[in-house]
PyMOL Python script that loads the backbone (N, CA, C, O; Angstrom):
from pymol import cmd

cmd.read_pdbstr("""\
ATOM      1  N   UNK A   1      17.746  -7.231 -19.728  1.00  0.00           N
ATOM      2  CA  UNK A   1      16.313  -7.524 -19.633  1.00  0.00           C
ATOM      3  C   UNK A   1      15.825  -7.262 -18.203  1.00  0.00           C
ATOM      4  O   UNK A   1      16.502  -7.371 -17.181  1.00  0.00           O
ATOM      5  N   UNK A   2      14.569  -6.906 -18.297  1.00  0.00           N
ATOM      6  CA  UNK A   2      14.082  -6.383 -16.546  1.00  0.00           C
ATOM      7  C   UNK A   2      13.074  -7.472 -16.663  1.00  0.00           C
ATOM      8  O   UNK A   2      12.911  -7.874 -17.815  1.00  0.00           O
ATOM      9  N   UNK A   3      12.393  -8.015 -15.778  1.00  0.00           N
ATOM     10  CA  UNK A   3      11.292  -8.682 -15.680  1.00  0.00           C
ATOM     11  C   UNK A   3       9.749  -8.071 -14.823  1.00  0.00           C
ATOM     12  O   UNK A   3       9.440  -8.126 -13.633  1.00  0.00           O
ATOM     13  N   UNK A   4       9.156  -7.610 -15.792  1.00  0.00           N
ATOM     14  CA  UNK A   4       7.917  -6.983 -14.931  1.00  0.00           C
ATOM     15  C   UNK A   4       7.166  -7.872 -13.829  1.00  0.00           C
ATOM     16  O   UNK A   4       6.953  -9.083 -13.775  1.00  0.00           O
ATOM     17  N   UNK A   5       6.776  -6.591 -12.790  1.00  0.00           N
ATOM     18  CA  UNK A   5       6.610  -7.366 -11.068  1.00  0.00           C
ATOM     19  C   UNK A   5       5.177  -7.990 -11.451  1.00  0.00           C
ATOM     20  O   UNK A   5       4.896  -8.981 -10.776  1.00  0.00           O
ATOM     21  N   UNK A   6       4.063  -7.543 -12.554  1.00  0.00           N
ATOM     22  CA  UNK A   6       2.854  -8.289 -12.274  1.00  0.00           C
ATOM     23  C   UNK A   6       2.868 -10.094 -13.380  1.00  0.00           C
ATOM     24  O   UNK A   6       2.473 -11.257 -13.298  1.00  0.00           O
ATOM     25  N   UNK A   7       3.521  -9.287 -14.183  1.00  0.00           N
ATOM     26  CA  UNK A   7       3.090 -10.684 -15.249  1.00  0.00           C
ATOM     27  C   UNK A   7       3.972 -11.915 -14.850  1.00  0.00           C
ATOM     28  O   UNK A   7       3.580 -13.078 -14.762  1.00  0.00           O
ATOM     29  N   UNK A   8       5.802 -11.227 -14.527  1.00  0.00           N
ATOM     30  CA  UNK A   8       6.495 -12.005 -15.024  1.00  0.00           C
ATOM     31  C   UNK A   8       7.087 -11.784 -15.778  1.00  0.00           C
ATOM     32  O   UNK A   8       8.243 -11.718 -15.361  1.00  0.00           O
ATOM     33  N   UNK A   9       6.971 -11.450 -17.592  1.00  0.00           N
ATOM     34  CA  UNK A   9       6.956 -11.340 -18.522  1.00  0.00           C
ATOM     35  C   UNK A   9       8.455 -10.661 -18.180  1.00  0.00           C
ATOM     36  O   UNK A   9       8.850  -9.777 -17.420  1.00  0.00           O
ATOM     37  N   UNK A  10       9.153 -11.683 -19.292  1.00  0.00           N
ATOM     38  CA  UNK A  10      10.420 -10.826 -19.257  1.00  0.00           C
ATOM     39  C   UNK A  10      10.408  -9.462 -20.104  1.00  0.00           C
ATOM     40  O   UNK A  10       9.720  -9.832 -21.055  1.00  0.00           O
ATOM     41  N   UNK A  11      10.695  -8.261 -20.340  1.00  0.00           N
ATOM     42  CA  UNK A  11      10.994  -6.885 -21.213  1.00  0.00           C
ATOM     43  C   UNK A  11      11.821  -6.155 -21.393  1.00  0.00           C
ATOM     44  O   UNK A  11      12.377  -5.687 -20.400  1.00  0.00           O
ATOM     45  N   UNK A  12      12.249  -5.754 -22.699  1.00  0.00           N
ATOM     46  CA  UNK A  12      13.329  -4.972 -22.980  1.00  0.00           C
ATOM     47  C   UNK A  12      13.099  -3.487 -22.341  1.00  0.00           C
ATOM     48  O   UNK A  12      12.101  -2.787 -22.515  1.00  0.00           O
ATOM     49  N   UNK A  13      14.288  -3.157 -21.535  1.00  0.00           N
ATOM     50  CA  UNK A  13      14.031  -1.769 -20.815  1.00  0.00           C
ATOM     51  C   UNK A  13      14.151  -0.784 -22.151  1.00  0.00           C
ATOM     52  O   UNK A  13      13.816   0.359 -21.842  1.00  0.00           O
ATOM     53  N   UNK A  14      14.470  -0.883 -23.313  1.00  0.00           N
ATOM     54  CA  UNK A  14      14.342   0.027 -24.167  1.00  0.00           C
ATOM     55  C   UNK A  14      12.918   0.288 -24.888  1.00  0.00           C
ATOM     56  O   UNK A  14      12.455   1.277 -25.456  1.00  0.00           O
ATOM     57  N   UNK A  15      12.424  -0.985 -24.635  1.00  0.00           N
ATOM     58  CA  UNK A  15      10.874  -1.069 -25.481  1.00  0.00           C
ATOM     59  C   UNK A  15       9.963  -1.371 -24.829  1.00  0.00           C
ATOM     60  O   UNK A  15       8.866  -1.645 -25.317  1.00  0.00           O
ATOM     61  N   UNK A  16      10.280  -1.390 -23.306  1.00  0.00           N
ATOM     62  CA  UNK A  16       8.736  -1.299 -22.620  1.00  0.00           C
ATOM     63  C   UNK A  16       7.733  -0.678 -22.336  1.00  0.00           C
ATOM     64  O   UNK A  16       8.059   0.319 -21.692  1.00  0.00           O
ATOM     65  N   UNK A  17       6.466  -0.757 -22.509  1.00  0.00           N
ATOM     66  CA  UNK A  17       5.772  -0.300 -22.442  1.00  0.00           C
ATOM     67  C   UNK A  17       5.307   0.759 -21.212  1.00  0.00           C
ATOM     68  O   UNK A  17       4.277   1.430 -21.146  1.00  0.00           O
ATOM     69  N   UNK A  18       6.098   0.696 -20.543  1.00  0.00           N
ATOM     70  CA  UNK A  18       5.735   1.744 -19.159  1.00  0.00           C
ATOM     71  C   UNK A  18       6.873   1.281 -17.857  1.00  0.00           C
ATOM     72  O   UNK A  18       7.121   0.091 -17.661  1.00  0.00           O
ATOM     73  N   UNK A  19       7.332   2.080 -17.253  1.00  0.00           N
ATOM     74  CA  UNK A  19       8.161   1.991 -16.153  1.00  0.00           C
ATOM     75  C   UNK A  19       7.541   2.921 -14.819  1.00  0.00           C
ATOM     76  O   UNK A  19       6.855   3.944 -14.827  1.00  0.00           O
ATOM     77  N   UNK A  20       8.010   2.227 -13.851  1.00  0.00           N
ATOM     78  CA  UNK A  20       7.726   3.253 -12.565  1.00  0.00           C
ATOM     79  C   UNK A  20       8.674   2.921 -11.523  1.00  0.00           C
ATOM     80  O   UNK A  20       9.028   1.842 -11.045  1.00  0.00           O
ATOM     81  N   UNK A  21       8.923   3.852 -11.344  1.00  0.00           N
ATOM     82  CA  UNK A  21      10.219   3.777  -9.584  1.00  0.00           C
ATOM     83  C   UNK A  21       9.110   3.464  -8.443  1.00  0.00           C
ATOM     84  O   UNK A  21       7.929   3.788  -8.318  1.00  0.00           O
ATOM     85  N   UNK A  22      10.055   2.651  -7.624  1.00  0.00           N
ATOM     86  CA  UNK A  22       9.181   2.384  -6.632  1.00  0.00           C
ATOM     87  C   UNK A  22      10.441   2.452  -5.370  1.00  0.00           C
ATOM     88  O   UNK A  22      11.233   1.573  -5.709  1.00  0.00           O
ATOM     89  N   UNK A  23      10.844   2.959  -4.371  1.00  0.00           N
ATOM     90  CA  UNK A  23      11.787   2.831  -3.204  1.00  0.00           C
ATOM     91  C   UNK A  23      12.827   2.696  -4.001  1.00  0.00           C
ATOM     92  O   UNK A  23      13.450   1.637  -3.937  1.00  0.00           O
ATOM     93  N   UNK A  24      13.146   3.476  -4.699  1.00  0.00           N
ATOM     94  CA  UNK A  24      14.430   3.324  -5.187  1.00  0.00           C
ATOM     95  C   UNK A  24      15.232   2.702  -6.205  1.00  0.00           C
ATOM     96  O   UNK A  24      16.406   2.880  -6.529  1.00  0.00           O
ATOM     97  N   UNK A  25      14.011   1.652  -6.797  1.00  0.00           N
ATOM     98  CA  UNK A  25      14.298   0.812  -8.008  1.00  0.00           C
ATOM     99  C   UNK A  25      13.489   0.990  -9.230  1.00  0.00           C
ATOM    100  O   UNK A  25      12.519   1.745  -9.291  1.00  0.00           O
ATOM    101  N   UNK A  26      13.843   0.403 -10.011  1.00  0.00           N
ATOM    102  CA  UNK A  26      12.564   0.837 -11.564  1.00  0.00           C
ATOM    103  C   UNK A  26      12.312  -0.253 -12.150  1.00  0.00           C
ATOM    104  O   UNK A  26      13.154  -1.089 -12.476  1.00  0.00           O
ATOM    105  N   UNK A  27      11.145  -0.316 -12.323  1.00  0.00           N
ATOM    106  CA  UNK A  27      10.546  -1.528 -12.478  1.00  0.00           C
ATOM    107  C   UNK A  27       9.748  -1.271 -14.282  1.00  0.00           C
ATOM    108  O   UNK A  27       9.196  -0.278 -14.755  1.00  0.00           O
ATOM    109  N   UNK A  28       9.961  -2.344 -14.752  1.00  0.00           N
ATOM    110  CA  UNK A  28       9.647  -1.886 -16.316  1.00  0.00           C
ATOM    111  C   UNK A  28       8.257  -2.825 -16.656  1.00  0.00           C
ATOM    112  O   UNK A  28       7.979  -3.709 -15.846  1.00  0.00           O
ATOM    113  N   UNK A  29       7.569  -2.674 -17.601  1.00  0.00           N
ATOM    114  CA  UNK A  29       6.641  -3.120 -17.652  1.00  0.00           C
ATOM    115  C   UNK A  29       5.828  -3.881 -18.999  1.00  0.00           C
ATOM    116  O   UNK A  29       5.801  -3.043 -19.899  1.00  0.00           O
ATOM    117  N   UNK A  30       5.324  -4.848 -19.339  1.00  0.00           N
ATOM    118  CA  UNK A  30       5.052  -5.536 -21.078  1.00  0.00           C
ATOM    119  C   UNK A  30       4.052  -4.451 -21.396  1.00  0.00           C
ATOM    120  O   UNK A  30       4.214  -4.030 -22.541  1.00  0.00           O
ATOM    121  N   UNK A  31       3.157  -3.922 -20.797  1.00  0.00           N
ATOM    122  CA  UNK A  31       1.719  -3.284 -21.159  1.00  0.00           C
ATOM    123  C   UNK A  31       0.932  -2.256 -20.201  1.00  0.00           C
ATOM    124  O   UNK A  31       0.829  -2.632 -19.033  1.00  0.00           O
ATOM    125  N   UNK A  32       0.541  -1.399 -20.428  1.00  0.00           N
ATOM    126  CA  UNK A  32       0.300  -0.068 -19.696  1.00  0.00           C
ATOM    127  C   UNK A  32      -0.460  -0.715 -18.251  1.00  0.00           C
ATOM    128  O   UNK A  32      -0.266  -0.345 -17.093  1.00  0.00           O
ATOM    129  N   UNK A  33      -1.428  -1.855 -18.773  1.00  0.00           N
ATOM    130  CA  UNK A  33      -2.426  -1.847 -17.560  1.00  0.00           C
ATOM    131  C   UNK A  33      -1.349  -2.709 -16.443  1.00  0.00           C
ATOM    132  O   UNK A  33      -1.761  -3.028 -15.327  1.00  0.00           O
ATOM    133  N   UNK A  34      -0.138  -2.986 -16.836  1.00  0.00           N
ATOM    134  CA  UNK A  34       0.516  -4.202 -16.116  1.00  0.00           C
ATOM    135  C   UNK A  34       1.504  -2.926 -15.348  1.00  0.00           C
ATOM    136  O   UNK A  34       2.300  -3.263 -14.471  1.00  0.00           O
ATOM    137  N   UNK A  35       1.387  -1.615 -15.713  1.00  0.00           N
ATOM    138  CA  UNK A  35       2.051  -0.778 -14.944  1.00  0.00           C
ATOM    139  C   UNK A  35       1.197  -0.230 -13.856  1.00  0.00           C
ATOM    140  O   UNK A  35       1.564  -0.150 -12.683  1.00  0.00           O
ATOM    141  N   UNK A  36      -0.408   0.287 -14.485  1.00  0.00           N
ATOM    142  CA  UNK A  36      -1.575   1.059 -13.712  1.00  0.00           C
ATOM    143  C   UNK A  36      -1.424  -0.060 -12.497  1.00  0.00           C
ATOM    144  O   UNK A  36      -1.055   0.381 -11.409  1.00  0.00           O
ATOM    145  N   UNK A  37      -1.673  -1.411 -12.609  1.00  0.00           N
ATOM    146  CA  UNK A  37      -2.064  -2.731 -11.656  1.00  0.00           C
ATOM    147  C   UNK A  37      -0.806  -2.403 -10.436  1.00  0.00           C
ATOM    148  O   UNK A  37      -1.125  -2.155  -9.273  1.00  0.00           O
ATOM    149  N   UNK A  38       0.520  -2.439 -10.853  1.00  0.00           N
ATOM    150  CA  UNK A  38       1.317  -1.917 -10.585  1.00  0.00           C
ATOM    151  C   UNK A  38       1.392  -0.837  -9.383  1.00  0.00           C
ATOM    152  O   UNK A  38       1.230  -1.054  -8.182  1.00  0.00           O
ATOM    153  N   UNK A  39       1.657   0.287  -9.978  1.00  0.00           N
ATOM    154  CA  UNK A  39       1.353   1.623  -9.275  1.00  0.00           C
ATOM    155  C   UNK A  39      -0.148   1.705  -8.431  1.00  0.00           C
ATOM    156  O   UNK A  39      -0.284   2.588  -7.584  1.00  0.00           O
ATOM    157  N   UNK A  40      -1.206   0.789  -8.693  1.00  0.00           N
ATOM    158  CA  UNK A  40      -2.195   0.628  -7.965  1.00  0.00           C
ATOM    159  C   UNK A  40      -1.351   0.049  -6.453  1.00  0.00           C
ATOM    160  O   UNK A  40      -1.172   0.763  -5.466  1.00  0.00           O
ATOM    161  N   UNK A  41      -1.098  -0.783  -6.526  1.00  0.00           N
ATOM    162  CA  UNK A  41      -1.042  -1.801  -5.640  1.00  0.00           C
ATOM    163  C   UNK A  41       0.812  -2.300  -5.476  1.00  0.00           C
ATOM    164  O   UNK A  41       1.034  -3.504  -5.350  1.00  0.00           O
ATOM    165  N   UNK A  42       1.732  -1.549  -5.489  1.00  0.00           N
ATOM    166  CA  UNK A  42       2.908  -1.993  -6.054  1.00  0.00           C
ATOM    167  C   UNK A  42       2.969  -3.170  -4.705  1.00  0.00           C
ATOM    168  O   UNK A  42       2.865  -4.338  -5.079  1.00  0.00           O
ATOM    169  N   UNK A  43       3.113  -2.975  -3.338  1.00  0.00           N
ATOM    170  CA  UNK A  43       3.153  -4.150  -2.780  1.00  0.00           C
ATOM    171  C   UNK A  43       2.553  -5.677  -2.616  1.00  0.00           C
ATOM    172  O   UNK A  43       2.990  -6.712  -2.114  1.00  0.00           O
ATOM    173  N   UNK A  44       1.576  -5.377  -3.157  1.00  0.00           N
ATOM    174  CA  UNK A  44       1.138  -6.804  -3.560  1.00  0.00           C
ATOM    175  C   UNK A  44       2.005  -7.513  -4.488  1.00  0.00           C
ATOM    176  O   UNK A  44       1.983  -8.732  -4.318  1.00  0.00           O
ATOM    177  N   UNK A  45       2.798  -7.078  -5.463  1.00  0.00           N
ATOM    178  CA  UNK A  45       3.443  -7.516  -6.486  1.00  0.00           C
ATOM    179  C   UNK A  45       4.882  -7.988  -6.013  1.00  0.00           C
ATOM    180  O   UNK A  45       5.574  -8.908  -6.449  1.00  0.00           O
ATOM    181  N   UNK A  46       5.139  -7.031  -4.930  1.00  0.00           N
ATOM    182  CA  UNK A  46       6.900  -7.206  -4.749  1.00  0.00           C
ATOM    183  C   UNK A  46       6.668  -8.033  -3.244  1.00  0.00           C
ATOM    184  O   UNK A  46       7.718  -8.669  -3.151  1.00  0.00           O
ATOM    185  N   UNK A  47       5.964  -8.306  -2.200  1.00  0.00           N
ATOM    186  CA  UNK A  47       5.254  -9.458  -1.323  1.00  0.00           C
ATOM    187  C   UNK A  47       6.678 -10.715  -1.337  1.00  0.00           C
ATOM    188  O   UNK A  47       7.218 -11.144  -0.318  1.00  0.00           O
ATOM    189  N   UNK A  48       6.968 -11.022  -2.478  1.00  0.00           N
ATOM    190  CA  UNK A  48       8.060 -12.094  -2.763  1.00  0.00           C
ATOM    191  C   UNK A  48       7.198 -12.885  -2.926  1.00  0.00           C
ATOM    192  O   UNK A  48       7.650 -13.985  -2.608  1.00  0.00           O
ATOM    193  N   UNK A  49       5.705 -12.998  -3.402  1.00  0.00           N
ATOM    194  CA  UNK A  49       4.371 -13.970  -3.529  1.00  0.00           C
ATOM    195  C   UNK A  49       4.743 -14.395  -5.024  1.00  0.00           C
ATOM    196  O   UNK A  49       4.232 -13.722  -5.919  1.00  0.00           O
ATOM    197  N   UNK A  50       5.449 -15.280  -5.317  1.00  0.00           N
ATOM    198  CA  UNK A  50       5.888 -15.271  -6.783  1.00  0.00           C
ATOM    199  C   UNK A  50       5.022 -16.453  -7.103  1.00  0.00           C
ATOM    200  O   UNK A  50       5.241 -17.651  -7.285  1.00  0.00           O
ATOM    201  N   UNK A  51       3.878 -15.627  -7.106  1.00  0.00           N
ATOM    202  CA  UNK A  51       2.843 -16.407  -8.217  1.00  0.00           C
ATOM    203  C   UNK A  51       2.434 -15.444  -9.644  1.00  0.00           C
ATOM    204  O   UNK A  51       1.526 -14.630  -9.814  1.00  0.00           O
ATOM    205  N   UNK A  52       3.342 -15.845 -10.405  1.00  0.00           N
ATOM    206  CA  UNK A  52       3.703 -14.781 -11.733  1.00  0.00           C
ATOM    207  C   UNK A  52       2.420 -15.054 -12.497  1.00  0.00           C
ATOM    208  O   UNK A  52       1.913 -16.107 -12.109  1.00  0.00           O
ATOM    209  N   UNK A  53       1.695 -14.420 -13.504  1.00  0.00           N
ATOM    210  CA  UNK A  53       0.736 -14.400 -14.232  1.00  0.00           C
ATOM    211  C   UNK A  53      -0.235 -13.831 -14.415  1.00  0.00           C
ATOM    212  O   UNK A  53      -1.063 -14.180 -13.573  1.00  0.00           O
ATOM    213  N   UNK A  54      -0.671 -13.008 -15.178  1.00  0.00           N
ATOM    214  CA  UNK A  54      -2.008 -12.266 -14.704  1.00  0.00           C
ATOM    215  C   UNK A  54      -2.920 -12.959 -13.957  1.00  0.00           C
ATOM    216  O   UNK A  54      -3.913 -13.484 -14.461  1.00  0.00           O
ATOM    217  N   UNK A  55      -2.638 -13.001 -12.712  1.00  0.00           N
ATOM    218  CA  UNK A  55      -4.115 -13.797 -11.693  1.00  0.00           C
ATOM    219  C   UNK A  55      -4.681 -12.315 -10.776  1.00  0.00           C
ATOM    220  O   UNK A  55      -4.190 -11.220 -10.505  1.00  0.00           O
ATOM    221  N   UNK A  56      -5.835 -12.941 -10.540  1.00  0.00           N
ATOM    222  CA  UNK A  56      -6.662 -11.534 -10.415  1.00  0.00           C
ATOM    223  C   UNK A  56      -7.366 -12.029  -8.505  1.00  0.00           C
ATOM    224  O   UNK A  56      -8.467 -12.579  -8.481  1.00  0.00           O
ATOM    225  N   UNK A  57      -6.880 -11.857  -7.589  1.00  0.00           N
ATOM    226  CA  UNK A  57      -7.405 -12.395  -6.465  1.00  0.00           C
ATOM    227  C   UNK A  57      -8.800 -12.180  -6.602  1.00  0.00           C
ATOM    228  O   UNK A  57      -9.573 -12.563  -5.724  1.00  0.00           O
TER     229      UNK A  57
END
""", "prot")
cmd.dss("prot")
cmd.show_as("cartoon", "prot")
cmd.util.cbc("prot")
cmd.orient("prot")
């Protein structure tokens, strides 16, 4: 199981909905926009700011 960087949400790397490499690692994702949010902004997510949930500053 991978755990996607915006939701939290734990996901099966076989059935997720979207993946993206980022420095070397791959990060998997529950839902397309939780990848776009993602690839928008990947450092906001990986910060170590582990406030998990769709919150929207």
């Amino acid at each position: 199981m991978a755990k996607d960087p915006v939701c939290g949400m734990e996901v099966q790397e076989e059935t997720a909905a979207g993946k993206s490499e980022y420095e070397g690692q791959t990060y998997y994702f529950c839902a397309p926009g939780c990848k776009a949010a993602f690839d928008k902004e990947p450092e906001k997510y990986l910060s170590g700011d582990d406030h998990s949930g769709h919150h929207h500053h």
